[in-house]
C-alpha positions in Angstrom: -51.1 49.6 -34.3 -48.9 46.5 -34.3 -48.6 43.9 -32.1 -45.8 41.1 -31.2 -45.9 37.8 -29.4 -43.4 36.4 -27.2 -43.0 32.8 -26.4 -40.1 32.0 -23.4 -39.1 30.4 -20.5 -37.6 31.8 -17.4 -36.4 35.4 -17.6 -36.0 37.5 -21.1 -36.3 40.9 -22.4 -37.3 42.8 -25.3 -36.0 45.7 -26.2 -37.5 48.0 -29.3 -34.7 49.8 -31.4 -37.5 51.5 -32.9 -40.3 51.6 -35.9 -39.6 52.1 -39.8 -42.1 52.4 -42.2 -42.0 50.4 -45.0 -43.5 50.8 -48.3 -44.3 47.7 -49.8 -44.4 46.9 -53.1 -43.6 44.3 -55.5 -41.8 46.3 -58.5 -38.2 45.5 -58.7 -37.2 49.3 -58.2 -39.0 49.1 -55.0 -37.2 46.1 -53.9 -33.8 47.1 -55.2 -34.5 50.4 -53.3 -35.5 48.3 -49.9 -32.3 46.5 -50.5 -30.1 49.6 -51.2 -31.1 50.9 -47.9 -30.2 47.4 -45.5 -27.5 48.1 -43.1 -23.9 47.0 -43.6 -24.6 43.9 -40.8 -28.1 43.5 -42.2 -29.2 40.6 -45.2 -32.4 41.4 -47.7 -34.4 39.1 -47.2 -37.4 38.5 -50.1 -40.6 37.0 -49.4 -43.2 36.1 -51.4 -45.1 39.4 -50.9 -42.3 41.2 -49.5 -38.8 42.4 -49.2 -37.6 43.3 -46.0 -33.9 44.1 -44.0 -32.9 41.8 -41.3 -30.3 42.2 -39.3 -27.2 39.5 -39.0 -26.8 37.0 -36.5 -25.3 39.2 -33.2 -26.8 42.7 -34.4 -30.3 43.8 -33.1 -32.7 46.5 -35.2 -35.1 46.6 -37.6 -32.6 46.2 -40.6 -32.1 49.7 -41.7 -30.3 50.1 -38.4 -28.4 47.3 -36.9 -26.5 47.9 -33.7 -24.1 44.9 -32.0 -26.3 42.6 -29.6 -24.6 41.7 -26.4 -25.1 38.0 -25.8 -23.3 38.1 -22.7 -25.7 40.8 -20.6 -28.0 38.3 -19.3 -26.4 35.5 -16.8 -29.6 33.4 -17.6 -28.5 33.4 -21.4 -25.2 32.9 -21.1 -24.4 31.4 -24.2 -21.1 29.9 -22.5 -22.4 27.1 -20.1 -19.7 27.4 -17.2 -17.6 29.9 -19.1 -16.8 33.7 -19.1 -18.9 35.2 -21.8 -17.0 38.1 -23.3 -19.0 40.3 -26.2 -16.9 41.2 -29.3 -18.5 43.2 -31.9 -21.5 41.2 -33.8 -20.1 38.0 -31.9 -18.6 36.8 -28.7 -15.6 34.8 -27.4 -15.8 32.5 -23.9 -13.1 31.8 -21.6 -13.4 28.1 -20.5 -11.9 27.2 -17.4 -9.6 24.5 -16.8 -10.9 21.3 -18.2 -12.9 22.9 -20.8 -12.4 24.4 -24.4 -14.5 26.1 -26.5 -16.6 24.4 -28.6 -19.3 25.5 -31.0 -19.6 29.0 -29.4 -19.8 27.3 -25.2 -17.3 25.7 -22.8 -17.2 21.6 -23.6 -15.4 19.2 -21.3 -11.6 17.9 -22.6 -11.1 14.6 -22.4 -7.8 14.4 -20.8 -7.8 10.8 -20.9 -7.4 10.9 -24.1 -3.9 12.5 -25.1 -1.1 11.5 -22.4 0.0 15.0 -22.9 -3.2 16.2 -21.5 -3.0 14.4 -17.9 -0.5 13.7 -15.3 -1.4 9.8 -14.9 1.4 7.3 -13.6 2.4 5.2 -16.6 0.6 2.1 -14.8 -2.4 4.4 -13.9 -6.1 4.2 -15.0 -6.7 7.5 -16.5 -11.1 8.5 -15.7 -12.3 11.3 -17.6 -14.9 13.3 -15.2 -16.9 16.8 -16.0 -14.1 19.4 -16.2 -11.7 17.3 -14.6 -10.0 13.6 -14.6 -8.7 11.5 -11.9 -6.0 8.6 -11.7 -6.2 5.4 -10.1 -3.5 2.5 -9.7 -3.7 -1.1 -11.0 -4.8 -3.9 -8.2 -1.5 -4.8 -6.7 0.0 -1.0 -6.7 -0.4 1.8 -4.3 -0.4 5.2 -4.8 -2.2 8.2 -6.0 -2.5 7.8 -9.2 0.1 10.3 -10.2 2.4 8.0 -8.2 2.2 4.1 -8.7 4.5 1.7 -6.8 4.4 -2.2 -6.1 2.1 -3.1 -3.4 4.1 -5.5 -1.0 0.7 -6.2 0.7 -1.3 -7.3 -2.6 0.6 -10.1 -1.7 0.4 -11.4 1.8 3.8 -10.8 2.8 3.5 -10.3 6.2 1.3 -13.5 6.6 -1.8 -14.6 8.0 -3.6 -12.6 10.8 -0.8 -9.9 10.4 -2.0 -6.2 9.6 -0.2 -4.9 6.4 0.5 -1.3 6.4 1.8 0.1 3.0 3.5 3.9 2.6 5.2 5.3 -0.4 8.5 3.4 -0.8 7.9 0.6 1.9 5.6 -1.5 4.1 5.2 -2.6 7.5 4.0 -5.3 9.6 1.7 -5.0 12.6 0.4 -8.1 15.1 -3.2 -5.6 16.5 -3.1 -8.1 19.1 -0.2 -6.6 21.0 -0.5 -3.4 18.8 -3.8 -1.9 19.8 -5.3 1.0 22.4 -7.2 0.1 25.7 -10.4 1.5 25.9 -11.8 1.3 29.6 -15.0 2.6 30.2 -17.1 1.2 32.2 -20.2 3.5 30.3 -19.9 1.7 27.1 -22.0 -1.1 29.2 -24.8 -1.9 27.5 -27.0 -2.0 31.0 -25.6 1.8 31.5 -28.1 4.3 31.3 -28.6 7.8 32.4 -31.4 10.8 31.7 -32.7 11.1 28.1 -32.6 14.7 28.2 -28.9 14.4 29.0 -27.4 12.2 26.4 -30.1 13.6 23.8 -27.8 16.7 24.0 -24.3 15.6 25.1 -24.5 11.7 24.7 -20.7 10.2 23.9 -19.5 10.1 20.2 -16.8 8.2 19.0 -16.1 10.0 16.1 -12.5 10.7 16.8 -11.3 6.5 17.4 -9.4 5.5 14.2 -7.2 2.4 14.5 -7.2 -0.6 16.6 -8.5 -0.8 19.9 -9.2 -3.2 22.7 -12.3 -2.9 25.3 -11.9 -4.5 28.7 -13.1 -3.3 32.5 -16.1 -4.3 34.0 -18.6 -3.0 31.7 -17.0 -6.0 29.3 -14.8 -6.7 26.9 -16.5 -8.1 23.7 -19.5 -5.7 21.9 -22.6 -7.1 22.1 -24.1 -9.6 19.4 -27.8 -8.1 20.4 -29.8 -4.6 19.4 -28.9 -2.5 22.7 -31.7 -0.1 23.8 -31.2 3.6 22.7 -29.8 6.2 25.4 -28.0 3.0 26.3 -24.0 3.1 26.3 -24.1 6.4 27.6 -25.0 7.6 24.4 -27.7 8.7 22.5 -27.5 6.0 19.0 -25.4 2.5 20.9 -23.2 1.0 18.0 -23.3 -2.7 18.1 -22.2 -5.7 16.1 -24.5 -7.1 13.4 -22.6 -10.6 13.1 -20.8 -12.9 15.0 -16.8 -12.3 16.8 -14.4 -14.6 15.0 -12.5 -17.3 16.3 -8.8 -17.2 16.3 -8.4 -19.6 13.6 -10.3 -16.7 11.3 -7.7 -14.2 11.5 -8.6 -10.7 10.6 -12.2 -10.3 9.2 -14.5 -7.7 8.2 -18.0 -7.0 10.2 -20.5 -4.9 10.3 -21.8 -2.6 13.4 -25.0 -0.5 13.3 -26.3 2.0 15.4 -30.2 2.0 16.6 -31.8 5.0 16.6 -35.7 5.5 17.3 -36.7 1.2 17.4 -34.0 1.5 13.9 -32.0 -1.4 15.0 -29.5 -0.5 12.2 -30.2 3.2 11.6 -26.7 3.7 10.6 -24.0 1.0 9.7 -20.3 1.2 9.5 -17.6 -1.5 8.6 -14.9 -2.4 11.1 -12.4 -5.2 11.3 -11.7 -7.7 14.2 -9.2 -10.2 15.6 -9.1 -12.7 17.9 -6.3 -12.6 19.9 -4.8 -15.4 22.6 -6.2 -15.1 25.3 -9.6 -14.4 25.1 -10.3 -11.2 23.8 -10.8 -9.2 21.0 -9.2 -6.4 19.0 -11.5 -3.7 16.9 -10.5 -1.6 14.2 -12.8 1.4 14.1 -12.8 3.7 11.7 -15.1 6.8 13.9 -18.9 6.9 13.2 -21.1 7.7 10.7 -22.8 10.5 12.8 -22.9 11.8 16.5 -24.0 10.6 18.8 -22.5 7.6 18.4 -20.8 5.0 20.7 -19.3 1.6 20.1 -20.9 -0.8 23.3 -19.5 -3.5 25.5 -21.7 -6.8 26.6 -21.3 -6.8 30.9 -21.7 -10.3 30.3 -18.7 -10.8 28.6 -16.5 -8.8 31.8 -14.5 -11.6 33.3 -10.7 -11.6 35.7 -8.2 -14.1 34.2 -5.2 -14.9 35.5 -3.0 -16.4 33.4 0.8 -15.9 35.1 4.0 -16.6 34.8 6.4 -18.8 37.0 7.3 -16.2 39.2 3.9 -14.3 39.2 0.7 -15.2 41.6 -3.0 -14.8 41.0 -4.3 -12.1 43.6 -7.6 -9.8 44.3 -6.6 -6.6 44.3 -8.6 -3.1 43.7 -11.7 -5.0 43.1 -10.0 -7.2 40.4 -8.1 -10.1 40.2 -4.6 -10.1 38.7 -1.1 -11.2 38.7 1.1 -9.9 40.5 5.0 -10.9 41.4 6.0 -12.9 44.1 7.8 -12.0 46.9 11.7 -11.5 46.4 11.5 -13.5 42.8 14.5 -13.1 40.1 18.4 -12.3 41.0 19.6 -11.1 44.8 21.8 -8.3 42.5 21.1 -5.8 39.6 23.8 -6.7 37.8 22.7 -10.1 38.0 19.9 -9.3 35.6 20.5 -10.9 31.7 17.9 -10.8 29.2 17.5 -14.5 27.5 19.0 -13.8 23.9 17.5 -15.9 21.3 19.7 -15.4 17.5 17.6 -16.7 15.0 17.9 -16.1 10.9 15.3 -13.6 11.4 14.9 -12.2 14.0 17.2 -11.0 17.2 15.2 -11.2 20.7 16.0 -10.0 24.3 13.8 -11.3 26.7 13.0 -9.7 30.3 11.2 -11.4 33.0 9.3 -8.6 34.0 9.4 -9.3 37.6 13.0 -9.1 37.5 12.8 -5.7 36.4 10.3 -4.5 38.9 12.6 -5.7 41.7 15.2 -3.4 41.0 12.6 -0.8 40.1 13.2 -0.6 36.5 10.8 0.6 34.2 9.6 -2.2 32.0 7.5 0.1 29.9 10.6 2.0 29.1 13.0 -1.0 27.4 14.4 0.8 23.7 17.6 -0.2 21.7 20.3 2.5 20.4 17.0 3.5 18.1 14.2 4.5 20.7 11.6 3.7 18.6 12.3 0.1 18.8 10.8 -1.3 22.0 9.9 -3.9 24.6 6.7 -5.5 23.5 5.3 -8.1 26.1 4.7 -11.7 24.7 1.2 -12.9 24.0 1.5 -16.2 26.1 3.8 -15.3 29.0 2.3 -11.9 30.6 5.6 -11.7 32.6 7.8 -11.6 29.9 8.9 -8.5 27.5 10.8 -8.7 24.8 12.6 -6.2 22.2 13.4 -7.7 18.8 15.1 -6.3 15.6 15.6 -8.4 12.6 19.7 -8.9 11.9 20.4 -5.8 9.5 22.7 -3.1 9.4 21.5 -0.1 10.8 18.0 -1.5 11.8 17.0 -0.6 15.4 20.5 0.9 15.7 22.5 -2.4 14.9 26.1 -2.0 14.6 27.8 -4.4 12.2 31.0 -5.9 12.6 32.7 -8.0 9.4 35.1 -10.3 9.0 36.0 -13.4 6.6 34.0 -15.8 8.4 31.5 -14.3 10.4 28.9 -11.1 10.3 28.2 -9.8 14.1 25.5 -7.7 15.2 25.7 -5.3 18.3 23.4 -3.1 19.9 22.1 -2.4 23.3 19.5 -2.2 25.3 18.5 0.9 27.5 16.2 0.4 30.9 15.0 3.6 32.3 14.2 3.7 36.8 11.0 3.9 38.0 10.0 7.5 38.8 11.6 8.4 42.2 13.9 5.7 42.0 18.0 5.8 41.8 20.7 3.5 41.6 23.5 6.1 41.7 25.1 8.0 39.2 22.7 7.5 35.6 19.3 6.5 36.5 19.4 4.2 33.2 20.3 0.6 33.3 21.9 -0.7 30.1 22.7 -4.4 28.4 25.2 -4.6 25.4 24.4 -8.0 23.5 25.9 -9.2 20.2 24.8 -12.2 18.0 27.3 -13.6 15.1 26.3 -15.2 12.1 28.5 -17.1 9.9 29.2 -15.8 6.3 28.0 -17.2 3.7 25.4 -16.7 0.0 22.4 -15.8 2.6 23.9 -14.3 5.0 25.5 -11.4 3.4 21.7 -10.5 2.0 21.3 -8.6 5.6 24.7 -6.6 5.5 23.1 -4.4 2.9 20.2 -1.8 3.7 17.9 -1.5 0.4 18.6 -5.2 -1.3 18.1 -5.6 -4.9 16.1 -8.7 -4.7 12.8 -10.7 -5.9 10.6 -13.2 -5.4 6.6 -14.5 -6.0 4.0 -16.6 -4.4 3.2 -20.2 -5.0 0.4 -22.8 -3.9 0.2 -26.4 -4.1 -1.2 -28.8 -2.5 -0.2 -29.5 1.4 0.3 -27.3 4.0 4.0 -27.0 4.3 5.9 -23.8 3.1 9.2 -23.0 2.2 10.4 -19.6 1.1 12.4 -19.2 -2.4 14.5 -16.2 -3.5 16.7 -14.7 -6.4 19.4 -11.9 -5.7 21.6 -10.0 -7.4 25.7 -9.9 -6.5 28.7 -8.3 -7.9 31.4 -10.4 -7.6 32.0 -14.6 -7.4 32.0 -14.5 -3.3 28.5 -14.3 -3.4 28.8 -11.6 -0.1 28.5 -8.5 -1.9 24.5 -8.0 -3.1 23.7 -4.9 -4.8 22.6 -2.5 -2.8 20.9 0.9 -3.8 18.1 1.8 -5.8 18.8 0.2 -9.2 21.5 -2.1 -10.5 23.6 -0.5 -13.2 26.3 -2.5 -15.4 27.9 -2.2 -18.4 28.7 -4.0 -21.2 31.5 -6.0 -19.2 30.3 -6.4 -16.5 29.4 -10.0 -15.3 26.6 -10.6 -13.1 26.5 -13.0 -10.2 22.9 -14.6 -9.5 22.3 -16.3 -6.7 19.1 -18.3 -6.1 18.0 -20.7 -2.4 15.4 -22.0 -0.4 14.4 -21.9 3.0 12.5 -23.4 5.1 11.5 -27.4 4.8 13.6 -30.5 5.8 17.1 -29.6 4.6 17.9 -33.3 4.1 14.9 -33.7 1.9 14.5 -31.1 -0.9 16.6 -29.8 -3.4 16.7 -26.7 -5.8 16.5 -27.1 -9.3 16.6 -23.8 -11.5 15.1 -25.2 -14.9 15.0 -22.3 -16.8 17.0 -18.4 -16.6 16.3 -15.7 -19.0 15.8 -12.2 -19.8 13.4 -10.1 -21.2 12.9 -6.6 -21.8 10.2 -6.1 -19.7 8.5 -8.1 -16.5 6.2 -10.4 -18.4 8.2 -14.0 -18.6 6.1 -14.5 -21.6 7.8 -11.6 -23.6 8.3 -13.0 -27.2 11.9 -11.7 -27.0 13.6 -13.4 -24.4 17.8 -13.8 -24.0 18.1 -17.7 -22.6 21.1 -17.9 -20.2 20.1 -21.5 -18.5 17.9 -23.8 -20.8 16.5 -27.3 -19.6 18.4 -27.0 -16.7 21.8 -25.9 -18.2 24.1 -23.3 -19.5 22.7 -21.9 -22.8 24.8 -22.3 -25.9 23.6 -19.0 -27.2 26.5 -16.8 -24.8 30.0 -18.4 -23.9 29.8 -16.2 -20.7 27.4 -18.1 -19.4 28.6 -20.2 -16.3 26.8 -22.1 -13.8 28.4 -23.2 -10.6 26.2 -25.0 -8.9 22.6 -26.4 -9.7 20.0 -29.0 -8.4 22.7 -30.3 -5.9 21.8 -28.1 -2.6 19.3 -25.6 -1.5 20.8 -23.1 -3.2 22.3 -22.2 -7.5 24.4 -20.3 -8.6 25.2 -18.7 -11.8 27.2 -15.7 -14.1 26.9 -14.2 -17.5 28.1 -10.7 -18.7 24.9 -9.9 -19.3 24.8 -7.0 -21.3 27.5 -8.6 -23.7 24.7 -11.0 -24.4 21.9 -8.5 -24.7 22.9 -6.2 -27.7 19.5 -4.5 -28.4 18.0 -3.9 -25.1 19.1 -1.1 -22.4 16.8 -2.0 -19.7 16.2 -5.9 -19.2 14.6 -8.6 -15.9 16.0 -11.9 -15.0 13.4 -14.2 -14.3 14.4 -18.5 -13.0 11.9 -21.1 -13.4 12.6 -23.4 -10.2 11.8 -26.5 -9.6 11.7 -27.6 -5.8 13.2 -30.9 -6.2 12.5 -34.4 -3.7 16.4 -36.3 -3.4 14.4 -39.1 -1.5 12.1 -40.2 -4.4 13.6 -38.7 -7.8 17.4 -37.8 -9.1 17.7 -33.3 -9.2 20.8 -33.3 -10.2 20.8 -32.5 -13.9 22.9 -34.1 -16.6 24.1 -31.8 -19.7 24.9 -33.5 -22.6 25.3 -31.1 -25.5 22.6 -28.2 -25.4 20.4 -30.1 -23.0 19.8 -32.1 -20.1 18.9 -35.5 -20.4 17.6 -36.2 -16.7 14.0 -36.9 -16.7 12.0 -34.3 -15.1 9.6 -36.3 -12.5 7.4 -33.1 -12.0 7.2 -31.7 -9.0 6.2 -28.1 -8.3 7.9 -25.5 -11.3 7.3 -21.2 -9.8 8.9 -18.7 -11.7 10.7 -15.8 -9.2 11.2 -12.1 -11.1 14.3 -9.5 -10.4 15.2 -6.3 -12.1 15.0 -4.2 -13.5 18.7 -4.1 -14.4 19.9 -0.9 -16.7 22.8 -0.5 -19.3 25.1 1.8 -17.9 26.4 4.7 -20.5 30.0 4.5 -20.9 31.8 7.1 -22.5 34.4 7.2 -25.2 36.8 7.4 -22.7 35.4 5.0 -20.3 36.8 6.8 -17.6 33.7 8.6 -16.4 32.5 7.3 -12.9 29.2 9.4 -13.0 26.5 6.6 -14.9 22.6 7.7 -15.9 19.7 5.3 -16.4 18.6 4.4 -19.7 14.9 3.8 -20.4 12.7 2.2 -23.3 9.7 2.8 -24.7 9.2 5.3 -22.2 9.0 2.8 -19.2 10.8 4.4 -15.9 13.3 1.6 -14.0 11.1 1.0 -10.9 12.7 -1.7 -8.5 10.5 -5.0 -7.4 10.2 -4.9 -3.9 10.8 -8.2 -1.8 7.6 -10.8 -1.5 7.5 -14.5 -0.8 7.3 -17.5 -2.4 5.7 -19.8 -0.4 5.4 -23.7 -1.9 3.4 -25.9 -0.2 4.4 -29.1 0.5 2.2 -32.5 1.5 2.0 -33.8 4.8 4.7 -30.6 6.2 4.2 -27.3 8.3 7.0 -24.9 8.4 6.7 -21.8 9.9 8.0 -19.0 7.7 9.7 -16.0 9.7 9.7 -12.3 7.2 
């Protein structure tokens, strides 16, 4: 008889080999005998009163007889974790999945973090090791992936206060949601709308499918309600409402909170949305769907209202149960081709305004204004309802712009295309079209908006006040200061000399002046980079490079200066220019400097001091011939030659307010 106990949890098996008897004895023949006898994968093992065969760790049997164990038969057992457990003979092997190695005898986790080699991480990126896996995540002030990191243009405001930033990979955009937004009207959203339980139980509204910016008018109002609405209210099953207060249009955009009441739940489910106040009156939502369906953002009725706010050659009537504005009888020109958009030429900005009553005279489509590029359109004006107007900033190619070039002058064409009302005709193409040009004169500025990708920088100050003025540093290739680099990356060699152009705008011309205290370069973008390459020093032309030259410097708006730069910079392939400026006041203190020697000996009165970055700007490989045209891009220390994009630097100026136009 003999008897065995078990202890285990979950699942197991035992499986008998079979049953040896044993003679045991304590003389050493008998044990040498007993040992003689183990199998080849089998250990004597001596006890006190004993001697006995035991099989080896992956063999199974009663030690005489030891046949392989197969640690891989039972999926409960699985030696492996999350691995493939194959069975060798007296052993076994697993096969990790991705992520995972073997380990002592199972599948571990690799920490790809670890080893660069091991992950595909940007350079920039934050590199988190997770269960199998790892994921990347870009800096604050960088978009991307992870596997990709670029500058963030929005980090930084760019596109100014109460402006919607939209970043994609290689460039941003600005958006107004004021006059960039989709009209909701629906008069069910109502708070005081109700219909049967058992209806909207089962098919109540959901709006799961509204991403983006949206306005609400019609009767049922245009504003959501402050207040808990009842459920089966809004024509829905869960009404969403908003758990705050609207801002005011001083706020700009700001982030709220709606919730959803569900069974006497007042906030059953919550979502974040953004809002705007907009001029005149109303509001603008982004939503970003719901948490669950059914689910409906409400309207207040108490917030419906009719307002009239026209033009000069509009009246207020009541018309299909609404007031309104409509044109007035035989307003605008007696003749079609009497019709001429107001053009308005500014630094910034080209604009083509329409009076829209005008257009609807002749029957022309005021919905349908584009330039030569169609995607650029008529975009009515937030405080004249009558008016439409199509913009494009003055750049080559943007919107379709033509440029034209001369000496003196830069001129920018395009026109405008106005498509008949449905039904309607004026003989021969049903399109109505206005060529319009505006001309700049040349000069340092100027010529930054003849090129399409411009190699330039610039950062973001704050000081006390609330005026603003705008402060860049650019790039050029020759002394005209009307060629900027264009492209994706600056390349020179070791003769070429650099232009560098930095100016102002914005601010009482008359009033301040541009002082560049300090130009250097370092090999990377921190200014604080213990190996820097001084090219102006206290305000004047470094004695460390005879090509150093500075043309012009606290004396206008605007400084100039050269140096071949890579002549100076001997042990460096890949270096950024960065200008401390000082914005100087000619009414109250003397900007221009004095050299004398190595160093200037005006007195610095203070003032604000900003430092604006550019680069980076790459050695370019000549050969031994140095008649190759074809160039590469040099790195170090691993570091890839990313461009800065554009931002602002905005200085802020006591007792001003300038208006700053991107």
């Amino acid at each position: 008889m003999w008897r065995m106990n078990v202890s285990a949890s979950g699942f197991h098996s035992i499986r008998v080999e079979g049953c040896t008897a044993a003679n045991i004895s304590s003389s050493n023949s008998s044990v040498s005998s007993i040992c003689s006898n183990c199998h080849p994968n089998a250990t004597c093992q001596k006890y006190l009163y004993s001697t006995q065969c035991v099989c080896n760790d992956g063999f199974i049997g009663d030690g005489y007889i030891c046949s392989d164990y197969d640690e891989c038969m039972n999926y409960w057992s699985n030696p492996c974790n999350i691995g493939t457990c194959v069975n060798t003979y007296g052993s076994y092997n697993c096969v990790c999945p991705n992520g995972f190695q073997m380990s002592n005898k199972t599948c571990a986790d690799v920490n790809e973090c670890l080893k660069s080699e091991l992950n595909h991480c940007h350079p920039l990126a934050n590199c988190t090791n997770a269960y199998g896996s790892y994921f990347c995540t870009c800096p604050t002030g960088y978009f991307g992936n992870g596997f990709d990191c670029e500058f963030d243009e929005c980090s930084t405001g760019i596109c100014g206060f109460g402006i919607e930033c939209i970043k994609s990979n290689g460039s941003y955009s600005c958006m107004d949601p004021c006059i960039n937004s989709t009209t909701l009207l629906q008069t069910w959203r109502s708070t005081s709308y109700y219909a049967y339980y058992y209806y909207y139980y089962y098919y109540g509204q959901c709006d799961s499918s509204l991403f983006g910016w949206y306005q609400f008018k019609g009767s049922g109002g245009v504003r959501m309600p402050e207040f808990c609405p009842s459920t089966y209210s809004c024509g829905t099953s869960s009404p969403m409402w908003l758990s705050g207060s609207h801002p005011q249009l001083a706020d700009g955009i700001v982030n709220r909170t709606v919730c959803a009441n569900w069974n006497g739940y007042c906030c059953y489910w919550s979502a974040n949305v953004q809002i705007k106040a907009c001029p005149g009156g109303y509001h603008v939502y982004k939503l970003s769907g719901t948490p669950a369906c059914s689910l409906a953002y409400c309207t207040d009725p108490s917030t419906a209202m009719d307002m009239c706010s026209c033009g000069s050659d509009e009246e207020c009537r009541y018309e299909n149960g609404h007031f309104g504005c409509y044109c007035k009888a035989n307003a605008g020109p007696s003749a079609l081709a009497n019709i001429r958009p107001v053009l308005t030429c500014s630094a910034s900005s080209i604009v083509a305004s329409f009076n829209k009553c005008h257009l609807q005279k002749f029957k022309l489509d005021s919905s349908s204004i584009h330039l030569n590029d169609s995607s650029c359109i008529g975009i009515p004006e937030l405080n004249n309802t009558n008016i439409i107007s199509v913009m494009s900033a003055p750049r080559q190619g943007l919107c379709g712009n033509l440029l034209l070039k001369n000496q003196t002058h830069v001129i920018y064409k395009n026109t405008i295309y106005i498509s008949l009302d449905t039904n309607s005709s004026i003989g021969g193409e049903d399109v109505f079209t206005v060529t319009y040009s505006c001309s700049y004169p040349l000069d340092m500025q100027v010529s930054l908006e003849t090129v399409l990708t411009l190699i330039n920088g610039s950062v973001n100050v704050e000081i006390e006040g609330s005026g603003q003025l705008i402060a860049s540093i650019t790039l050029y290739e020759d002394s005209s200061y009307f060629a900027p680099y264009g492209g994706s990356e600056v390349l020179l060699t070791s003769k070429t000399v650099l232009y560098i152009g930095v100016f102002i705008n914005g601010g009482d011309t008359d009033q301040f002046i541009l002082v560049m205290t300090n130009c250097y370069a370092t090999p990377s973008r921190n200014a604080s980079d213990s190996k820097r390459y001084d090219i102006i020093k206290d305000s004047c032309p470094s004695k460390q490079d005879s090509s150093v030259s500075v043309y012009e410097n606290g004396v206008s708006r605007k400084g100039r200066f050269s140096v071949q730069l890579f002549g100076y910079v001997q042990d460096s392939n890949i270096v950024f220019m960065h200008c401390e400026l000082r914005i100087c006041d000619q009414t109250t203190e003397t900007c221009t400097p004095s050299c004398s020697g190595s160093r200037s000996v005006t007195r610095n009165t203070g003032g604000t001091v900003t430092t604006v970055l550019v680069g980076p700007i790459i050695r370019q490989v000549e050969s031994v011939t140095e008649t190759s045209t074809k160039s590469s891009t040099l790195t170090d220390n691993g570091i890839s030659a990313t461009l800065e994009h554009q931002t602002s630097v905005i200085i802020l100026l006591a007792g001003l307010l300038f208006i700053i136009l991107n």
